[in-house]
Phi, psi and omega in degrees: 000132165261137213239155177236111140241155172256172151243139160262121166218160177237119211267003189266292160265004197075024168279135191213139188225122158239133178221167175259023170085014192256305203259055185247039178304318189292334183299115188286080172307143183255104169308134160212141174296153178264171216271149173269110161242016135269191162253139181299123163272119205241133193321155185264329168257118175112338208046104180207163194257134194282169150343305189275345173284340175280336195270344169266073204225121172241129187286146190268165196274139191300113183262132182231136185288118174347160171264320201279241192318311185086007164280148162337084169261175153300184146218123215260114187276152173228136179243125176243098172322112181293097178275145167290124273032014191275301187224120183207000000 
């Protein structure tokens, strides 16, 4: 069984956080656009950008603004692995 945790670390001042993703309430998130990976094709009615083009979009990995500092960190998956009966 596998457990998903992340890490916060900040490279700026050394603030470091591992959390499992339930407790990032206090963190202030940095909206980020997704990434373009196509070129717009544009629809035969309307000139309008068709369908298959909204779906190419690849989204970026989430960023929260420091608690400390106010710089940018990541938030870094970590997978740990469980043997079973340990943590239940």
């Amino acid at each position: 069984m596998a457990r998903n945790t992340y890490q916060l670390f900040c490279t700026f001042c050394n603030f470091k956080k591992i959390s499992d993703g339930t407790d990032l309430d206090g963190f202030r998130e940095i909206p980020r656009a997704g990434i373009q990976k196509g070129v717009v094709a544009q629809s035969k009615k309307f000139n309008e950008p068709s369908e298959d083009y909204l779906k190419k979009t690849i989204n970026q990995i989430k960023q929260f603004k420091c608690p400390e500092c106010g710089f940018a960190i990541r938030a870094k998956k970590i997978v740990l692995e469980i043997k079973k009966g340990e943590d239940e």
